[in-house]
VODOKOL-625755 format. One line per 5 residues: number of its first residue (from 0); for each residue x negated, y, z negated of N, C-alpha, C. Coordinates in steps of 0.05 Angstrom, whole numbers. Example, Ala and Ser with C-alpha at 12.3 -4.5 7.8 and 13.67 -1.06 7.14 Angstrom:
2
0 = -264 -114 -156 -246 -90 -156 -264 -66 -156 ~ -257 -45 -142 -273 -21 -143 -258 1 -157
END
This chain:
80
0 = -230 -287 391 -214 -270 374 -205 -246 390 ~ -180 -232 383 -162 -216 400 -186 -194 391 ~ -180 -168 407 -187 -140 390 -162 -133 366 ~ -175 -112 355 -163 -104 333 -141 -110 346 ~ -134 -79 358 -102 -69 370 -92 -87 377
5 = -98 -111 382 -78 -129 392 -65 -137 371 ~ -75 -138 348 -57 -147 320 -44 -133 300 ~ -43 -99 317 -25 -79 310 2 -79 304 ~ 16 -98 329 49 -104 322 58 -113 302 ~ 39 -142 301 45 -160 293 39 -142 262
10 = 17 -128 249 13 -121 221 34 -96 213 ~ 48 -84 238 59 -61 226 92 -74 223 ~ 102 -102 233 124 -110 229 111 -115 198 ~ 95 -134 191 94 -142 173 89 -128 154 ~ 75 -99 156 86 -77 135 115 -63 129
15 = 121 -63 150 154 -62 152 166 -72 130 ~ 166 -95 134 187 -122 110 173 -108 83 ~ 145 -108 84 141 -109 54 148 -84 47 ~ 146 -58 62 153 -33 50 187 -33 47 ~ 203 -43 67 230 -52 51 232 -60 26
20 = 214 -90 25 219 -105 -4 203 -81 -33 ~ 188 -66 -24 175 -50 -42 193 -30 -47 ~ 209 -22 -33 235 -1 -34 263 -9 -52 ~ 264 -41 -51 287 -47 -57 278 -47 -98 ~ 255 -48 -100 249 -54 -130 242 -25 -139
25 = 223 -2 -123 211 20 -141 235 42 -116 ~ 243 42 -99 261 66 -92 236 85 -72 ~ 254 114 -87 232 131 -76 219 147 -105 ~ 211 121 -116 188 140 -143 166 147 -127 ~ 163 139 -111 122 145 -87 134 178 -93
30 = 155 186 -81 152 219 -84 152 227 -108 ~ 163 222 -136 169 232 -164 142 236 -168 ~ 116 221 -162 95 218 -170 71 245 -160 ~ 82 252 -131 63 268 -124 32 264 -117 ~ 23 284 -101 -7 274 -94 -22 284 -112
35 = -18 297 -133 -35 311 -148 -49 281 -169 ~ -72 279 -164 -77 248 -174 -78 224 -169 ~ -72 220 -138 -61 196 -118 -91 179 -120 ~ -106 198 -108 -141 181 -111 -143 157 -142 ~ -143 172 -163 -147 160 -181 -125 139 -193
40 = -103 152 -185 -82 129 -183 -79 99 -165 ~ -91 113 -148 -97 87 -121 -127 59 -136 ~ -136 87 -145 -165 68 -143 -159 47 -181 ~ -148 59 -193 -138 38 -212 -120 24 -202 ~ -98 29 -187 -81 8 -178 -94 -13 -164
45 = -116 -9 -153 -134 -34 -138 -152 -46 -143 ~ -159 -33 -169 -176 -52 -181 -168 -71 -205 ~ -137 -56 -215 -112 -84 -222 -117 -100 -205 ~ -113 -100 -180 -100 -116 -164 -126 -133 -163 ~ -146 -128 -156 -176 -137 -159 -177 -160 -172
50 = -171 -154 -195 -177 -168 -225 -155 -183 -227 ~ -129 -183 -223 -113 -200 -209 -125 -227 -190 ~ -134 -222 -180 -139 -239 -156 -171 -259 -166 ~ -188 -248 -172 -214 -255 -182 -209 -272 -208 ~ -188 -260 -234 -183 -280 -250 -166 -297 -255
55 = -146 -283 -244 -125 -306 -237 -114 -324 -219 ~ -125 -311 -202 -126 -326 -174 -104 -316 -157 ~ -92 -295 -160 -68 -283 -150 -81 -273 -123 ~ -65 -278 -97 -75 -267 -72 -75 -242 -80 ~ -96 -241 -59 -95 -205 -60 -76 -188 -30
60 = -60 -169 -48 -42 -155 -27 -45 -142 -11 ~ -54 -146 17 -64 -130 31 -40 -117 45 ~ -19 -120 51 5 -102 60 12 -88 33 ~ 8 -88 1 7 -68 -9 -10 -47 -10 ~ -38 -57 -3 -52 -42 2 -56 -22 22
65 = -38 -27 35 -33 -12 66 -5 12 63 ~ 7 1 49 32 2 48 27 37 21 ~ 7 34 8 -7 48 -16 -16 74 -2 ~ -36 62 21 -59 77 39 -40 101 62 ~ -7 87 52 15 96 80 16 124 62
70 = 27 115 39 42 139 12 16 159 11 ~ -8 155 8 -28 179 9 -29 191 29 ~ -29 184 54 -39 196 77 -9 207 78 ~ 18 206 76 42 220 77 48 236 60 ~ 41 236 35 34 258 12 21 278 26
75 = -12 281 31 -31 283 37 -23 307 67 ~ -12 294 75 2 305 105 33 323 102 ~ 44 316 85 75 327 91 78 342 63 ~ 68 338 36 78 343 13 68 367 7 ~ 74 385 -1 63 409 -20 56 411 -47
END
């Protein structure tokens, strides 16, 4: 098995596409929303996704989940 970093490229193209395709449906609501609340917002949005996957059998999104983890830490960092 490679080290992590070696599968850096390859995961940050593939966040790429999906934060496009996540752009083309919600825009830029990630900013309308603000960080005030992001924690608790995050942690119900993933445990949808959770329960998604456990009962329905829906993969679980792990480039959303990344793609989620991008919008907090950019909030978090840049937003007032």
């Amino acid at each position: 098995m490679k080290e992590l970093i070696e599968y850096f490229d390859e995961f940050t193209e593939e966040l790429r596409k999906q934060i496009i395709e996540d752009n083309k449906r919600w825009g830029n609501t990630w900013i309308e929303r603000g960080k005030a609340g992001q924690e608790m917002r995050f942690y119900d949005w993933v445990s949808d996704k959770l329960e998604n996957h456990y009962l329905e059998g829906l993969p679980f999104p792990w480039l959303k989940i990344a793609g989620e983890a991008m919008i907090g830490y950019i909030r978090e960092k840049y937003m007032e």
